[in-house]
Short mmCIF file of the C-alpha atoms (twelve columns), coordinates in Angstrom:
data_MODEL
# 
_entry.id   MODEL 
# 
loop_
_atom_site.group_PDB 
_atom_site.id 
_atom_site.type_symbol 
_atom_site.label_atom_id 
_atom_site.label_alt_id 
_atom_site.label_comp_id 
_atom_site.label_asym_id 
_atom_site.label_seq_id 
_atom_site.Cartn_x 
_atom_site.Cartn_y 
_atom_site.Cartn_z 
_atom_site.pdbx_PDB_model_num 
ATOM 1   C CA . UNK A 1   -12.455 216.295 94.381  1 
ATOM 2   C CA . UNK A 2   -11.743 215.784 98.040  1 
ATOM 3   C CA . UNK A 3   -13.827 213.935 99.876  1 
ATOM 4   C CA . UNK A 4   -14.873 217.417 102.076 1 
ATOM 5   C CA . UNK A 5   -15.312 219.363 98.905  1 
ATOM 6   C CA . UNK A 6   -18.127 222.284 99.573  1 
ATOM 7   C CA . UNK A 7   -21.493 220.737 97.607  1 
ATOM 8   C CA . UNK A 8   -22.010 224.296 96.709  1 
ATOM 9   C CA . UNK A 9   -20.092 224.577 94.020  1 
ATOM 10  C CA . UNK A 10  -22.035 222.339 91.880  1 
ATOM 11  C CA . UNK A 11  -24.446 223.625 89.421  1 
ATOM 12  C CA . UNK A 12  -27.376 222.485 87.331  1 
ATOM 13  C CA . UNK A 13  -28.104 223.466 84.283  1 
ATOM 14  C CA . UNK A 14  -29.848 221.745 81.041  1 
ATOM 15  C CA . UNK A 15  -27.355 219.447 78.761  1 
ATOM 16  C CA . UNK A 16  -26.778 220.415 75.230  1 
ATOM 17  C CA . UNK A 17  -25.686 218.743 72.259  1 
ATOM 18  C CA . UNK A 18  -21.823 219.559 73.081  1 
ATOM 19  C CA . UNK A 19  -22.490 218.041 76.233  1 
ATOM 20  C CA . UNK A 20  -23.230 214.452 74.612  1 
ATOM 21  C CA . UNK A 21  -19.253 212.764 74.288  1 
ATOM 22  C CA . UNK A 22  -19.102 213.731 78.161  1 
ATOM 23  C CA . UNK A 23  -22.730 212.936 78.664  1 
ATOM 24  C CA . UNK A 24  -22.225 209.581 77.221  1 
ATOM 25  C CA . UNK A 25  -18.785 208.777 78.881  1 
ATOM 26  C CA . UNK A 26  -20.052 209.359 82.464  1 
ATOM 27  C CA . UNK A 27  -23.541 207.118 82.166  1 
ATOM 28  C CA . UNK A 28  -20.790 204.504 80.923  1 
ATOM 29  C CA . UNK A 29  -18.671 205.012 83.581  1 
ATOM 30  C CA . UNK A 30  -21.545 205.720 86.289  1 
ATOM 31  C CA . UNK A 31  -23.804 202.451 85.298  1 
ATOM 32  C CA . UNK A 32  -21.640 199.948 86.600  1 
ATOM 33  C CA . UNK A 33  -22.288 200.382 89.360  1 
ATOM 34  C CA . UNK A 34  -25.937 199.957 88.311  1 
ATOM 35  C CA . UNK A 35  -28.338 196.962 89.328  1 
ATOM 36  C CA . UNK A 36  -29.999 196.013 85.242  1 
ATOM 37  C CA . UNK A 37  -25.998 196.621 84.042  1 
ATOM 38  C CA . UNK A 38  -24.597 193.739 86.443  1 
ATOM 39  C CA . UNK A 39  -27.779 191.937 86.492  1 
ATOM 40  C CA . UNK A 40  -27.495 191.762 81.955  1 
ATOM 41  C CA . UNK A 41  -23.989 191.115 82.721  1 
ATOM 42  C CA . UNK A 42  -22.486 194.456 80.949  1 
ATOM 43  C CA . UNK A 43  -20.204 195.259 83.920  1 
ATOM 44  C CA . UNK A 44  -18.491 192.291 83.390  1 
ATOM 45  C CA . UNK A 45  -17.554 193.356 80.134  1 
ATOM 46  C CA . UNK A 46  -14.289 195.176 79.083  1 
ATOM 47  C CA . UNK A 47  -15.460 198.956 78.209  1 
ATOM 48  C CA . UNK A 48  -19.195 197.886 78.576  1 
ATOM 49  C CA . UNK A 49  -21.242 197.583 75.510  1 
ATOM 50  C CA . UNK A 50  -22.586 199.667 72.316  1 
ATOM 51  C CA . UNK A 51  -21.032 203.211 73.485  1 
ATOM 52  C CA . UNK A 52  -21.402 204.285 70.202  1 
ATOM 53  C CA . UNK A 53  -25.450 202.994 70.160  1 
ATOM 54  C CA . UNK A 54  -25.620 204.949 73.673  1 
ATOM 55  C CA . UNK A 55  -23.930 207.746 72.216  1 
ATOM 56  C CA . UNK A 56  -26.996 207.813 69.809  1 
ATOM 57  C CA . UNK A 57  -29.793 207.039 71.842  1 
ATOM 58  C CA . UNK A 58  -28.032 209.518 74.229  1 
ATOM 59  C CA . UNK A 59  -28.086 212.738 72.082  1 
ATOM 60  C CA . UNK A 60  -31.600 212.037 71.189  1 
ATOM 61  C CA . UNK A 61  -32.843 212.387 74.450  1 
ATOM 62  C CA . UNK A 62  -30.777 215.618 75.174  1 
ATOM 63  C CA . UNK A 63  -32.071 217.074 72.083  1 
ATOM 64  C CA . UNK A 64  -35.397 217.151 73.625  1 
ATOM 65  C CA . UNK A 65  -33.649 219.723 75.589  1 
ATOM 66  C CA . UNK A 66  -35.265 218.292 79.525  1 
ATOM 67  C CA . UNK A 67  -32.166 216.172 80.639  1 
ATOM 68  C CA . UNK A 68  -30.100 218.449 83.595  1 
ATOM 69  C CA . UNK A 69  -26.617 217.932 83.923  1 
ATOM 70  C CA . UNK A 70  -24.771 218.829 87.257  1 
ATOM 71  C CA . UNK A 71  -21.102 220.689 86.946  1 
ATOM 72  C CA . UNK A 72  -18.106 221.735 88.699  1 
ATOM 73  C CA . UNK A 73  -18.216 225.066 88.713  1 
ATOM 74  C CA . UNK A 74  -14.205 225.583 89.139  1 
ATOM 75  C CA . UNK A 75  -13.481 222.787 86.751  1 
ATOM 76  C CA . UNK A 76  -16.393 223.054 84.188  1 
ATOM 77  C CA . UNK A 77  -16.501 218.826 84.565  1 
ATOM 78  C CA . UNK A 78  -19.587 217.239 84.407  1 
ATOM 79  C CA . UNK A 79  -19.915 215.373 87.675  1 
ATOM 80  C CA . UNK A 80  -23.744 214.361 86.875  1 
ATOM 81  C CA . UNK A 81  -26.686 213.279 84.644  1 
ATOM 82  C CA . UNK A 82  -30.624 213.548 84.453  1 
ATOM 83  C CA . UNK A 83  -31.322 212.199 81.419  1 
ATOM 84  C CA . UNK A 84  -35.419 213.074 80.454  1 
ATOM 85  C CA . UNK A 85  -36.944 212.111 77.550  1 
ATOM 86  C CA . UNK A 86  -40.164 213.519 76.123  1 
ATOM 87  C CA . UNK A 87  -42.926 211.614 74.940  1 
ATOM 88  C CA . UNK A 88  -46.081 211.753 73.812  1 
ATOM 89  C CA . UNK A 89  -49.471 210.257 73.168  1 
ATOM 90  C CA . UNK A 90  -49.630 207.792 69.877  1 
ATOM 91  C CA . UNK A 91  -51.227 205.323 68.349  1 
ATOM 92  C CA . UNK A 92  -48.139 203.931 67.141  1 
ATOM 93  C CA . UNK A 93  -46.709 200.494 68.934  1 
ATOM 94  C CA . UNK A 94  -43.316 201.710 69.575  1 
ATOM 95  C CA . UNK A 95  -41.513 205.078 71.121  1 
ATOM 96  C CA . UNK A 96  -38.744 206.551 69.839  1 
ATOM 97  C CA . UNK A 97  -36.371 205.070 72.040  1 
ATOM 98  C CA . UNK A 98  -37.512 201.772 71.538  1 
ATOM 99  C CA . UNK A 99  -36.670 202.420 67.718  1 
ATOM 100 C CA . UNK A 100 -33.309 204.367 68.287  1 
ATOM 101 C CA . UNK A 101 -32.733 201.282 69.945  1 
ATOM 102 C CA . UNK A 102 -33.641 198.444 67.558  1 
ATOM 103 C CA . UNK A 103 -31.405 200.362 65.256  1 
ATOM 104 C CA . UNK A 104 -28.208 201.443 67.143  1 
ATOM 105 C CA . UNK A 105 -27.940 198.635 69.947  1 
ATOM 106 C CA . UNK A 106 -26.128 195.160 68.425  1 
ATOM 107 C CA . UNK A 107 -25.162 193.344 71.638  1 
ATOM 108 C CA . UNK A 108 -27.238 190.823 72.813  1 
ATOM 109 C CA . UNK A 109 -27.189 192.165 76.719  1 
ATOM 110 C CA . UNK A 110 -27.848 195.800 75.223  1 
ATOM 111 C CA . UNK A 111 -30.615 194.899 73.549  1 
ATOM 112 C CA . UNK A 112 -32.263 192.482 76.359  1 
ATOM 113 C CA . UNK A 113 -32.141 195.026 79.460  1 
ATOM 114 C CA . UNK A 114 -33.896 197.615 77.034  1 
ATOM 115 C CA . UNK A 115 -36.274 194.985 76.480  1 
ATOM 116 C CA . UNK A 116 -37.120 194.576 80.213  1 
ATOM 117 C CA . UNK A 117 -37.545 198.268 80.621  1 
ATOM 118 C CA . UNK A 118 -39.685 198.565 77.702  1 
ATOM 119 C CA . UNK A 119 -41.535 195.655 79.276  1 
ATOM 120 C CA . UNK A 120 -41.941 197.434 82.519  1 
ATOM 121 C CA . UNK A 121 -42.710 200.889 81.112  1 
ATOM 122 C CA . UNK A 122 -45.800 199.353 78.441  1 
ATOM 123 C CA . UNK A 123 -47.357 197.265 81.721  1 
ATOM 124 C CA . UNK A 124 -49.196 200.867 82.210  1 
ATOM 125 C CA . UNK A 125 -50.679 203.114 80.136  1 
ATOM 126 C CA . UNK A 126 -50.150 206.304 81.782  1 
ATOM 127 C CA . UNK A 127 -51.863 208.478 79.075  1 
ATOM 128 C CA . UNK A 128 -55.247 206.547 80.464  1 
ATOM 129 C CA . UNK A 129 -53.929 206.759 83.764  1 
ATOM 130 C CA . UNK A 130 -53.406 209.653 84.335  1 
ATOM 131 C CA . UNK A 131 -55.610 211.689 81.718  1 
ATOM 132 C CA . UNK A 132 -52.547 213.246 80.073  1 
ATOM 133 C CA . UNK A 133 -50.782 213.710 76.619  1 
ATOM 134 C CA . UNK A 134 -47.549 214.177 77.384  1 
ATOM 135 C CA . UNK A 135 -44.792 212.822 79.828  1 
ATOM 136 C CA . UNK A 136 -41.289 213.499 80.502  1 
ATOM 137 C CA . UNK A 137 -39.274 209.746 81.271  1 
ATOM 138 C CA . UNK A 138 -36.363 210.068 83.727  1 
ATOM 139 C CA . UNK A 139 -34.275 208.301 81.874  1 
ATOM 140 C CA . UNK A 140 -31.109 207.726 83.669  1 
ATOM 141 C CA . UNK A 141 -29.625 209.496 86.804  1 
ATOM 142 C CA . UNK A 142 -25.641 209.249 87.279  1 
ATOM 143 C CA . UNK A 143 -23.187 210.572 89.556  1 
ATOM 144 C CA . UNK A 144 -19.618 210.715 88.765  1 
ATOM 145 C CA . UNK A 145 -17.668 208.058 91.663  1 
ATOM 146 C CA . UNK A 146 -15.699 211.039 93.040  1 
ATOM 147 C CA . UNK A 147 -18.722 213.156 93.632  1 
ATOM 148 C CA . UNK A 148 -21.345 210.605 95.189  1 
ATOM 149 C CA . UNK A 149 -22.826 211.463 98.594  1 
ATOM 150 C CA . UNK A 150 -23.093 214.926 97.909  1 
ATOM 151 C CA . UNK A 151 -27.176 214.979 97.532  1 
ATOM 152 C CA . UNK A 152 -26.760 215.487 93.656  1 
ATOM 153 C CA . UNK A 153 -28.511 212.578 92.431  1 
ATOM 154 C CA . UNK A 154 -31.554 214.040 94.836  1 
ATOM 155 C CA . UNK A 155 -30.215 217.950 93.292  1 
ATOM 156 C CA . UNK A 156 -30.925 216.454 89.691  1 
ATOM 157 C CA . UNK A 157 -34.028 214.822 90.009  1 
ATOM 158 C CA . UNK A 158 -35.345 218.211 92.039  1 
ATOM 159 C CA . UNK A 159 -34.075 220.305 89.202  1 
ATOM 160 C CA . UNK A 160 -35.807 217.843 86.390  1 
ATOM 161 C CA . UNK A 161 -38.842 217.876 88.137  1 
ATOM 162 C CA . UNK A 162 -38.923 221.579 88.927  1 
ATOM 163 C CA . UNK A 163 -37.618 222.783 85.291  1 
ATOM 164 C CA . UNK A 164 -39.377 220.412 83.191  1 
ATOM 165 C CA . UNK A 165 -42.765 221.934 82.852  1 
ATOM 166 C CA . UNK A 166 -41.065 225.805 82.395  1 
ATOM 167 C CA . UNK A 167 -38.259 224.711 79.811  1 
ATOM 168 C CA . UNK A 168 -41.151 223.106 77.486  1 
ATOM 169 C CA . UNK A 169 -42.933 226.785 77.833  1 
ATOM 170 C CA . UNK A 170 -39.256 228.304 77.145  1 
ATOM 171 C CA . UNK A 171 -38.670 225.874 73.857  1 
ATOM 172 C CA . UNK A 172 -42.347 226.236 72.898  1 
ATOM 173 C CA . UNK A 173 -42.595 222.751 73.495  1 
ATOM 174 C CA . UNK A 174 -45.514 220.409 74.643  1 
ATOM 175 C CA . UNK A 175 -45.258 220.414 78.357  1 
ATOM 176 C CA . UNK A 176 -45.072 216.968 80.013  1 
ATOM 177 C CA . UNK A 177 -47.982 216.498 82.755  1 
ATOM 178 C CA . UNK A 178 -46.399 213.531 83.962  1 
ATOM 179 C CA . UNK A 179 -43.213 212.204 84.671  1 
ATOM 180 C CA . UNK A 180 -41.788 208.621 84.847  1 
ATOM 181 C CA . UNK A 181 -39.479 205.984 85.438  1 
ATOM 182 C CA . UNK A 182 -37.856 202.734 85.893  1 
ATOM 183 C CA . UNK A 183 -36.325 202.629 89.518  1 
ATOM 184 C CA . UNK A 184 -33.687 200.007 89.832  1 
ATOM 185 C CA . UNK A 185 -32.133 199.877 93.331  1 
ATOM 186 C CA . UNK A 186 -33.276 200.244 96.736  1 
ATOM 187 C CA . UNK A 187 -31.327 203.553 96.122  1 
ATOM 188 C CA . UNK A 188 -33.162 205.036 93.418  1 
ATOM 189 C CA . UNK A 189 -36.523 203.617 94.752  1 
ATOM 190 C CA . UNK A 190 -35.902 206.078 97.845  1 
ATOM 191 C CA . UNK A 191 -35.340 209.147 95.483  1 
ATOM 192 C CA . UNK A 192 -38.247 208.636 93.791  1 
ATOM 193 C CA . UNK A 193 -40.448 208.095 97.283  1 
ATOM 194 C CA . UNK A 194 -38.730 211.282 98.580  1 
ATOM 195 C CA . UNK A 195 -40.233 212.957 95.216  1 
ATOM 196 C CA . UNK A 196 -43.791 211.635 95.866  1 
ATOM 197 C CA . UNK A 197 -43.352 209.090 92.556  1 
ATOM 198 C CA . UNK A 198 -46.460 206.616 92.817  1 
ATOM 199 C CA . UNK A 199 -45.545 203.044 92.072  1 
ATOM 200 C CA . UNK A 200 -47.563 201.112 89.748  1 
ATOM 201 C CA . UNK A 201 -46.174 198.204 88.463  1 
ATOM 202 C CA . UNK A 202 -43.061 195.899 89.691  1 
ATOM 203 C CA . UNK A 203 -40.863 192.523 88.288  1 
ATOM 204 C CA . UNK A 204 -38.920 190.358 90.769  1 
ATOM 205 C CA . UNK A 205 -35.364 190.036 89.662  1 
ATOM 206 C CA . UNK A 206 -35.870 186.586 90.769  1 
ATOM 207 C CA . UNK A 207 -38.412 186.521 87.843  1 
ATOM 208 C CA . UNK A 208 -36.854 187.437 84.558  1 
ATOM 209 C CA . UNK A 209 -34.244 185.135 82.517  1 
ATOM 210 C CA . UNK A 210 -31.623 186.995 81.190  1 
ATOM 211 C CA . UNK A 211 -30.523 186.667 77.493  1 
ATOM 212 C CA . UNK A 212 -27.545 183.987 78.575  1 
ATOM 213 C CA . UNK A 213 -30.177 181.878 80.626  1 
ATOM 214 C CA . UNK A 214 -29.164 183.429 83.960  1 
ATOM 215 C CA . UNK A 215 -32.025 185.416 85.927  1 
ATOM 216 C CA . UNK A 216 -31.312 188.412 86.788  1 
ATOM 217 C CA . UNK A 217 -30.868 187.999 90.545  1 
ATOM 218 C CA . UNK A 218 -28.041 185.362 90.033  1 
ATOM 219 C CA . UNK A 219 -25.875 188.665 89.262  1 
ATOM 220 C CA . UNK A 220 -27.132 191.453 91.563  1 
ATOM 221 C CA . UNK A 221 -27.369 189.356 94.474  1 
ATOM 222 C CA . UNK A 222 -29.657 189.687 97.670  1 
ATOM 223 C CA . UNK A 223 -29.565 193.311 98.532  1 
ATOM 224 C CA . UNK A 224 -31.827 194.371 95.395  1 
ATOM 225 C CA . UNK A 225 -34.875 192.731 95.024  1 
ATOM 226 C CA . UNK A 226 -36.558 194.257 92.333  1 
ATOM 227 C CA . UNK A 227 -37.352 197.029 89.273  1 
ATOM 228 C CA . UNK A 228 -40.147 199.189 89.711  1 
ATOM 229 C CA . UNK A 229 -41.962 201.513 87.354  1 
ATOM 230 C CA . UNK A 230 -43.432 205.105 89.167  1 
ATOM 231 C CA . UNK A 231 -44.900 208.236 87.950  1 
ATOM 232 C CA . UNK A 232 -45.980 211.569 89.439  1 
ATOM 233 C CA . UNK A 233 -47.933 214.439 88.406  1 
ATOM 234 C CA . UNK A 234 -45.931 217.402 87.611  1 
# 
């Protein structure tokens, strides 16, 4: 794609199962880029780590049928990813995720940035919060490298945010009332302000020791200061 390609011919539509090898491959290839991937020290790994447990954890969350994927429209690629995971109120201790994880991630920097999410995502609880019973997590947003600065990172989250509560109706599914995230860049932390996300709770990377005994902001340097947790009322 050149770099005055017409934005236009993008479109969003909701992933599907078949869309889970490409799915997978791009948040692979997108993420290193991404502040908790350098900061665990994935990046600096061959190939990055556990594609096959992403792969998993991946194609759960799509089966929930709420992640948006953006696409070429004269190539049929997928250029980029919303990933949105439903969840619901429990009593139980753990999500889903957090068990797809336990039992698909093995390496050690895997399995310790999940842990800081989870960290930052139980600091709240958004079902007393908020007064709801359901909640749709923004997962992941990626952007294939060709395609960046194109507004479809902000295209993705709109379309998420916009479809989330009429797909649910559509799949006669519980309809999230809330939606969520972990923000992990200056960059992301503007996309959700510009979507009227409400922060709540936030961890210095100066703060948190990585797996290997290195904190976090010995690897993402300066420029990113720290991870934030938001949520907004759909």
């Amino acid at each position: 794609m050149s770099k005055k390609a017409d934005s236009s011919i993008i479109a969003y539509k909701i992933l599907t199962k078949e869309h889970t090898d490409a799915a997978t491959n791009l948040q692979i290839e997108s993420s290193f880029q991404e502040c908790l991937t350098i900061g665990f020290g994935i990046a600096d790994v061959s190939g990055g780590t556990d594609h096959d447990g992403f792969a998993a954890l991946l194609e759960a969350i799509i089966a929930d049928g709420l992640s948006v994927g953006a696409f070429d429209t004269k190539s049929g690629e997928l250029v980029g990813v919303c990933f949105n995971k439903l969840h619901h109120k429990s009593n139980s201790t753990t999500t889903s995720i957090e068990e797809n994880v336990d039992e698909n991630m093995k390496h050690p920097a895997t399995r310790d940035l999940m842990k800081f999410v989870f960290k930052i995502e139980s600091s709240v609880d958004l079902y007393e919060h908020y007064g709801c019973n359901h909640t749709m997590e923004v997962f992941y947003v990626g952007v294939d490298s060709r395609y960046r600065r194109y507004g479809i990172a902000q295209n993705l989250m709109r379309s998420s945010l916009e479809m989330a509560r009429k797909i649910a109706r559509e799949r006669a599914l519980p309809e999230p009332e809330v939606a969520f995230g972990v923000f992990t860049s200056n960059y992301s932390q503007a996309l959700a302000e510009k979507f009227g996300f409400e922060w709540l709770y936030s961890v210095n990377y100066d703060d948190y020791e990585c797996y290997d005994g290195k904190m976090l902001s010995d690897r993402i340097g300066p420029v990113h200061k720290c991870a934030k947790l938001a949520a907004r009322k759909l």
